[in-house]
TORLONU-95032 format. One record per residue: residue number from 1; x, y, z of N, C-alpha, C, CB in turn. Coordinates in nm, 2 decimals. Glycine has a CB too. Layout:
<atoms>
+-----+--------+--------+--------+--------+--------+--------+--------+--------+--------+--------+--------+--------+
:  nr :     nx :     ny :     nz :    cax :    cay :    caz :     cx :     cy :     cz :    cbx :    cby :    cbz :
+-----+--------+--------+--------+--------+--------+--------+--------+--------+--------+--------+--------+--------+
: NUM :      X :      Y :      Z :      X :      Y :      Z :      X :      Y :      Z :      X :      Y :      Z :
...
+-----+--------+--------+--------+--------+--------+--------+--------+--------+--------+--------+--------+--------+
</atoms>
This chain:
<atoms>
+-----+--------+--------+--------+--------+--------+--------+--------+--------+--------+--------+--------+--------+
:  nr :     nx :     ny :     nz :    cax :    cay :    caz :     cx :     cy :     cz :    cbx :    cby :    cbz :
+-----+--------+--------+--------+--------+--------+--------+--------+--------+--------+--------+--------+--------+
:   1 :  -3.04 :  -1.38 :  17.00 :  -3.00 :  -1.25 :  16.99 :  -3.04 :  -1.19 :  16.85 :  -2.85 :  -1.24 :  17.01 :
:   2 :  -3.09 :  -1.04 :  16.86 :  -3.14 :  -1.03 :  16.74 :  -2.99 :  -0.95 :  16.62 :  -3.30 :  -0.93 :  16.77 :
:   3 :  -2.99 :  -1.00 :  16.52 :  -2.90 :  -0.97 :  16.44 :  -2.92 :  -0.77 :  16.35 :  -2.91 :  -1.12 :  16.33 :
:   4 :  -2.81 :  -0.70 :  16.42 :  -2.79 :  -0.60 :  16.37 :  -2.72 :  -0.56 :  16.28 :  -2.77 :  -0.55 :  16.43 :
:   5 :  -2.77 :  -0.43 :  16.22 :  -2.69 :  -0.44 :  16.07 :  -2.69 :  -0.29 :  16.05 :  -2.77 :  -0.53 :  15.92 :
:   6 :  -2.60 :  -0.29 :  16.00 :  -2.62 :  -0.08 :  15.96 :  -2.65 :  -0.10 :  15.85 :  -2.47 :   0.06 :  15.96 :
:   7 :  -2.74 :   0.06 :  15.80 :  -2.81 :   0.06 :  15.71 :  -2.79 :   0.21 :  15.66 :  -2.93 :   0.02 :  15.75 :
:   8 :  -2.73 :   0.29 :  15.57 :  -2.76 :   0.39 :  15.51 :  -2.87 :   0.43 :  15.46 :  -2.70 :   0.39 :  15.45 :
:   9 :  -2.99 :   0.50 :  15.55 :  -3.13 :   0.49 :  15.45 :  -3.17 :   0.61 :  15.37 :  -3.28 :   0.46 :  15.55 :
:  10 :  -3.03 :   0.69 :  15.34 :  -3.03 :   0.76 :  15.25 :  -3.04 :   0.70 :  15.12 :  -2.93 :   0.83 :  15.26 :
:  11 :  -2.91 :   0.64 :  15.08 :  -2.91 :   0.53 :  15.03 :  -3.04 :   0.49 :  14.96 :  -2.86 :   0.44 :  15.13 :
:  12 :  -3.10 :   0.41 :  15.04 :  -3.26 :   0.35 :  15.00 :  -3.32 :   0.47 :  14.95 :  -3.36 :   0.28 :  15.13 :
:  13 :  -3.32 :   0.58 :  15.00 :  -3.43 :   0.70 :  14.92 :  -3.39 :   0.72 :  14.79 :  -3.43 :   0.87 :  14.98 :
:  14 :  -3.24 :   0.78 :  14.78 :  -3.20 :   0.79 :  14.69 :  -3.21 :   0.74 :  14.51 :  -3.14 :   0.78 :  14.75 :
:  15 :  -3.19 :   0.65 :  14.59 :  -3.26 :   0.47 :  14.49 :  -3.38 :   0.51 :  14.42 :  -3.35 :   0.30 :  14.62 :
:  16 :  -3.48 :   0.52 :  14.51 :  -3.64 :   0.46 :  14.50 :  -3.60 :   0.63 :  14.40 :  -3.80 :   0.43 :  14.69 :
:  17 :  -3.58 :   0.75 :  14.45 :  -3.62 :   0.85 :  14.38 :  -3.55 :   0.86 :  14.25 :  -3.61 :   0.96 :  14.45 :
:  18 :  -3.42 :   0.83 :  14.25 :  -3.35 :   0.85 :  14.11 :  -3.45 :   0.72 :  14.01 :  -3.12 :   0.80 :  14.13 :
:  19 :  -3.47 :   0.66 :  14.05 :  -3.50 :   0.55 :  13.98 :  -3.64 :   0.60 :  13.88 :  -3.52 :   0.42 :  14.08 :
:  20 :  -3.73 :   0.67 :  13.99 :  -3.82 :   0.72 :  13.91 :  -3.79 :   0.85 :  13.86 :  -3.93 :   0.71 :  13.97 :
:  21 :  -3.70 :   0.95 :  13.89 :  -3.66 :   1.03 :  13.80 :  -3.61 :   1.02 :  13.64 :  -3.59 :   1.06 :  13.87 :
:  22 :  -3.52 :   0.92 :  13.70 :  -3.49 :   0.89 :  13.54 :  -3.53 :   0.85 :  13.43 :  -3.42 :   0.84 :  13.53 :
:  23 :  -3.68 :   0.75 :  13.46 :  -3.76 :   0.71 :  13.39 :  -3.84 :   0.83 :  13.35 :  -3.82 :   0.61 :  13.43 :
:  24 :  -3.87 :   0.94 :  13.40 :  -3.93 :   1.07 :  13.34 :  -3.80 :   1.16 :  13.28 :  -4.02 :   1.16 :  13.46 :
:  25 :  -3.69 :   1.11 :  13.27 :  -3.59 :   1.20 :  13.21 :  -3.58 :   1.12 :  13.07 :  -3.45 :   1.21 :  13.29 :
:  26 :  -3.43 :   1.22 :  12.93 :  -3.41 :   1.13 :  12.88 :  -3.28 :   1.08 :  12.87 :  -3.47 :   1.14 :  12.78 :
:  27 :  -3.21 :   1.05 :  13.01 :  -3.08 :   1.03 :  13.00 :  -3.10 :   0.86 :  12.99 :  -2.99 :   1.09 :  13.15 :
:  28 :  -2.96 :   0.79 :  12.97 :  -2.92 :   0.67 :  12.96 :  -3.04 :   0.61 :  13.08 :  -2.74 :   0.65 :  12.98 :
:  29 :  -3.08 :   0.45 :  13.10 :  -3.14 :   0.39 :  13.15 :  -3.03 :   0.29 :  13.18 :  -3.26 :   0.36 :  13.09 :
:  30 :  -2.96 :   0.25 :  13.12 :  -2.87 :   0.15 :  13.17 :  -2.79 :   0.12 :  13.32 :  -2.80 :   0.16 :  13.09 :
:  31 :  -2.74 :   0.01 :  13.32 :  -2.69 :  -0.02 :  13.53 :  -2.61 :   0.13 :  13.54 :  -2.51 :  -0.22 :  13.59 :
:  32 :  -2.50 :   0.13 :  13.43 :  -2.38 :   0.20 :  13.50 :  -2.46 :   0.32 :  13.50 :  -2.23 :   0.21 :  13.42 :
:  33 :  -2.56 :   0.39 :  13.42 :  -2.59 :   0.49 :  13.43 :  -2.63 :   0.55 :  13.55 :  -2.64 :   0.50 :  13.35 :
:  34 :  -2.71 :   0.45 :  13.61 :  -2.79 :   0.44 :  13.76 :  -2.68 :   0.45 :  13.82 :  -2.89 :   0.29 :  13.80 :
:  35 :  -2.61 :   0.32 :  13.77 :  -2.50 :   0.36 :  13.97 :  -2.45 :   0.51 :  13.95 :  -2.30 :   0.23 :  14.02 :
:  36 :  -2.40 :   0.56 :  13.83 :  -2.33 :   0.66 :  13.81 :  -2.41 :   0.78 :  13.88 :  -2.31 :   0.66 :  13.67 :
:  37 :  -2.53 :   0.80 :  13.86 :  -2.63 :   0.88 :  13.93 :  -2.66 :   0.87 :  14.04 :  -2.73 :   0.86 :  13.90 :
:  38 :  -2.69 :   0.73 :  14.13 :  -2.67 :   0.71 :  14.26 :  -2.54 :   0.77 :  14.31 :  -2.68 :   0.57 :  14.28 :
:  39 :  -2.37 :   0.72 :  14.28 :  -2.29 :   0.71 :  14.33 :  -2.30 :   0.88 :  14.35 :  -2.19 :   0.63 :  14.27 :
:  40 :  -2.27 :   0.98 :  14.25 :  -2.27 :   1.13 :  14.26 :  -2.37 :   1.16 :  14.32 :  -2.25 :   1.21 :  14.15 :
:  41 :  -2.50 :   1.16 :  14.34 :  -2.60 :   1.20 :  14.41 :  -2.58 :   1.18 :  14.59 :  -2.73 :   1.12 :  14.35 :
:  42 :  -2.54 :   1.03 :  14.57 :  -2.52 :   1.02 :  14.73 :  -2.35 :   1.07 :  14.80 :  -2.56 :   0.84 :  14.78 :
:  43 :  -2.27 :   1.15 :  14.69 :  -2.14 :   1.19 :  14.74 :  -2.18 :   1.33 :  14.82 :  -2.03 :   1.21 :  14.61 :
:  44 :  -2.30 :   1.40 :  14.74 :  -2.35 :   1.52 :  14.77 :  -2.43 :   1.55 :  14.88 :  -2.40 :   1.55 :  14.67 :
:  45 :  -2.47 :   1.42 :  14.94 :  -2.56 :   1.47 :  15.08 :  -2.48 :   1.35 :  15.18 :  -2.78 :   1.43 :  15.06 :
:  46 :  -2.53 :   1.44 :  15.29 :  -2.53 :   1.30 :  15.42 :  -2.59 :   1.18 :  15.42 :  -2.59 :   1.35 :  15.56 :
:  47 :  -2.51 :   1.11 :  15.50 :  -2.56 :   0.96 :  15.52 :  -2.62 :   0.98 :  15.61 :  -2.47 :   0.85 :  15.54 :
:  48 :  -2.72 :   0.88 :  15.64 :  -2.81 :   0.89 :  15.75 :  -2.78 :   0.73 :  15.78 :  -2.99 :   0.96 :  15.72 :
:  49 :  -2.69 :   0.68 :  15.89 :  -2.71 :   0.54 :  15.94 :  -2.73 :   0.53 :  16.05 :  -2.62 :   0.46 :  15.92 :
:  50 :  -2.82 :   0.41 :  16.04 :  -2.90 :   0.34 :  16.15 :  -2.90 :   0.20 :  16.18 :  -3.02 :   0.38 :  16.14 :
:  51 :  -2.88 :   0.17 :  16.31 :  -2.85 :   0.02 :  16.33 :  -3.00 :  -0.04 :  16.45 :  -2.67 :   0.01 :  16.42 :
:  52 :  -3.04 :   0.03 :  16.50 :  -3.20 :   0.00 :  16.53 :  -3.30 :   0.05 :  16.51 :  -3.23 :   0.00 :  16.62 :
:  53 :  -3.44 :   0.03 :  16.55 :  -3.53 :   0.01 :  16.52 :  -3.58 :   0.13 :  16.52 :  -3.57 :  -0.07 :  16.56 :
:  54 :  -3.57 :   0.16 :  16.66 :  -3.59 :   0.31 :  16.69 :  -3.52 :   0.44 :  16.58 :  -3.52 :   0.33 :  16.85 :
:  55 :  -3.37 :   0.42 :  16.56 :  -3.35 :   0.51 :  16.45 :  -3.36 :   0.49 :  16.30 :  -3.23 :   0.55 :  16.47 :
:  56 :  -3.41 :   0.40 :  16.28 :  -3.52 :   0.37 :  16.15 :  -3.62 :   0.45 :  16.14 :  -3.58 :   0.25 :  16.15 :
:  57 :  -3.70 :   0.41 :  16.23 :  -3.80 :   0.54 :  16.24 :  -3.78 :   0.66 :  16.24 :  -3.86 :   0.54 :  16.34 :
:  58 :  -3.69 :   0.72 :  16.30 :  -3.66 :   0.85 :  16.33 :  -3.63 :   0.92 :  16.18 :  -3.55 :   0.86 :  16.43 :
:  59 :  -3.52 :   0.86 :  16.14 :  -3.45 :   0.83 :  16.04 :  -3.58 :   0.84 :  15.90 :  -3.38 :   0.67 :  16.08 :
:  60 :  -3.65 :   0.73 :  15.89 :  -3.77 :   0.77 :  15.79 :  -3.86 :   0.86 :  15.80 :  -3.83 :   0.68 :  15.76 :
:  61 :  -3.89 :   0.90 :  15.93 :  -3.99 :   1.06 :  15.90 :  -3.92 :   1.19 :  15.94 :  -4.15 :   1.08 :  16.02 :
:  62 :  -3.74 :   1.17 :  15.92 :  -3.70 :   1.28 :  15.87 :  -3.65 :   1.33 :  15.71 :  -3.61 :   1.30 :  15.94 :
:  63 :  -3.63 :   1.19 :  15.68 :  -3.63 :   1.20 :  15.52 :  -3.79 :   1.19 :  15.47 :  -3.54 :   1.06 :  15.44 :
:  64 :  -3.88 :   1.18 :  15.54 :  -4.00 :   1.25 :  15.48 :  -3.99 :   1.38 :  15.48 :  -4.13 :   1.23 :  15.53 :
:  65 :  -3.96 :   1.46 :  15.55 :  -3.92 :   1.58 :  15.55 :  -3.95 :   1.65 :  15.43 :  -3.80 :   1.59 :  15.59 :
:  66 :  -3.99 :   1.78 :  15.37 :  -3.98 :   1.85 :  15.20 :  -3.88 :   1.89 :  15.22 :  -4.06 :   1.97 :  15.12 :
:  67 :  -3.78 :   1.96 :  15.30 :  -3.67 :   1.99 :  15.30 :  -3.54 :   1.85 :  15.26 :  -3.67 :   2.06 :  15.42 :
:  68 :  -3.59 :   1.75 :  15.29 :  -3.50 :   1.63 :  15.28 :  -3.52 :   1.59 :  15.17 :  -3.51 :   1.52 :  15.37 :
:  69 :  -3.68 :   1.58 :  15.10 :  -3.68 :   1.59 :  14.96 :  -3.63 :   1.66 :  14.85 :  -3.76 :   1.60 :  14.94 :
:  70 :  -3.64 :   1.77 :  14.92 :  -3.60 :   1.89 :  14.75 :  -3.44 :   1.89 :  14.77 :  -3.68 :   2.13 :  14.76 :
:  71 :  -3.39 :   1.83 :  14.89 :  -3.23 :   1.83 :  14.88 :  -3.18 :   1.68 :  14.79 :  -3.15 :   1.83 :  15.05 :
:  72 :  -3.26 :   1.61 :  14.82 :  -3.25 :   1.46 :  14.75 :  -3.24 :   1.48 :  14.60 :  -3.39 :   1.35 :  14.78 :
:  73 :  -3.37 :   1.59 :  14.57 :  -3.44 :   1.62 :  14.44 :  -3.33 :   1.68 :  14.34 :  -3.56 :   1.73 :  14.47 :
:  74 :  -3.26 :   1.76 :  14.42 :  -3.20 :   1.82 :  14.38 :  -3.03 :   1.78 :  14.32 :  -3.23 :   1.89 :  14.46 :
:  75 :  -2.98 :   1.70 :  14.45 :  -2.87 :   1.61 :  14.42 :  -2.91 :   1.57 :  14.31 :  -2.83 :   1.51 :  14.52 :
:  76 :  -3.01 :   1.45 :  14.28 :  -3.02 :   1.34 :  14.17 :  -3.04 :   1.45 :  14.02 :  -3.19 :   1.22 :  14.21 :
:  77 :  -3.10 :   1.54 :  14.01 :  -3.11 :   1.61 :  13.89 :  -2.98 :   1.68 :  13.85 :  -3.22 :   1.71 :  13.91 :
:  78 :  -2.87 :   1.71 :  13.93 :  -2.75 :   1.76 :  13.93 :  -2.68 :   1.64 :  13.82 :  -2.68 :   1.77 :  14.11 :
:  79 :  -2.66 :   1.49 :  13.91 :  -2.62 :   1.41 :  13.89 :  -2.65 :   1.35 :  13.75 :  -2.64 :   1.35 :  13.98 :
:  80 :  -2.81 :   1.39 :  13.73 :  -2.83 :   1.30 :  13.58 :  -2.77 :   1.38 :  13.47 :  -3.00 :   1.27 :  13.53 :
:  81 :  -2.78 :   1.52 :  13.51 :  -2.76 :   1.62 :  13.41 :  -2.58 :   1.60 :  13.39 :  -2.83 :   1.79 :  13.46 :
:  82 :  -2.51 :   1.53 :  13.48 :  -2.36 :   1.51 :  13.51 :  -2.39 :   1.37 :  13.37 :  -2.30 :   1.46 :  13.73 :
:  83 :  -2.47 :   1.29 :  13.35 :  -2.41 :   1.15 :  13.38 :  -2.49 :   1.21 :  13.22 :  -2.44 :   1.00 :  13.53 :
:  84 :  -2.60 :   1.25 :  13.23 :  -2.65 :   1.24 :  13.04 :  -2.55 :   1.34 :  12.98 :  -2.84 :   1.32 :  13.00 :
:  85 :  -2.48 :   1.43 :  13.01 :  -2.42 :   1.52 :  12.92 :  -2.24 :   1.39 :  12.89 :  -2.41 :   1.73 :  13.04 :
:  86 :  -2.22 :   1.30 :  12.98 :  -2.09 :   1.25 :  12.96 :  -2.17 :   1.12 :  13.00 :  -1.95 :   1.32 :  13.04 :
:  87 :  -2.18 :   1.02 :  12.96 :  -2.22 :   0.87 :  13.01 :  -2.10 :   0.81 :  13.00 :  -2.33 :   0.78 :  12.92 :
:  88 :  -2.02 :   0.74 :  13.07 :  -1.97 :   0.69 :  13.12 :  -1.98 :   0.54 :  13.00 :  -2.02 :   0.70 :  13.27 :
:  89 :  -2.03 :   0.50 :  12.91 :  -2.04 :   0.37 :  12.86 :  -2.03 :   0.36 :  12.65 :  -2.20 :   0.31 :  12.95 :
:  90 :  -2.00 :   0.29 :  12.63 :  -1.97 :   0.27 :  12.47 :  -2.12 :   0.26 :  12.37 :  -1.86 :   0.11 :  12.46 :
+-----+--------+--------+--------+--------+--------+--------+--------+--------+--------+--------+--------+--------+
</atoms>
């Protein structure tokens, strides 16, 4: 039996994009800063979960979408500008 799992693949965009956002920003680089950015970025949009194969797919060529981008784009730039103006760390 094949083993299922849910998967937020917002989540995963989110990731891949803040990650390279921030390295063209000049907020903090550090873990907490990241999760801090992830955690408020992904409070601000929908989850998108999927437990097969089929909505995997579906699922990734709607977050290809430019509309699913510039909302992603947009959460994470909110978020850094949240997390560089107050960092969260000593």
């Amino acid at each position: 039996m094949e083993e299922v799992i849910l998967v937020n693949k917002m989540e995963n965009a989110v990731k891949q994009m803040a990650e390279q956002m921030m390295l063209d920003s000049n907020v903090c680089k550090c873990s907490r800063c990241l999760l801090d950015v992830l955690a408020m970025a992904l409070n601000t949009l929908p989850p998108k979960y999927v437990v097969t194969n089929i909505g995997n797919a579906v699922t990734s060529v709607d977050l290809d979408s430019s509309q699913w981008k510039a909302n992603v784009t947009m959460a994470i730039c909110n978020a850094i500008n949240i997390v560089k103006g107050r960092p969260r760390h000593s």
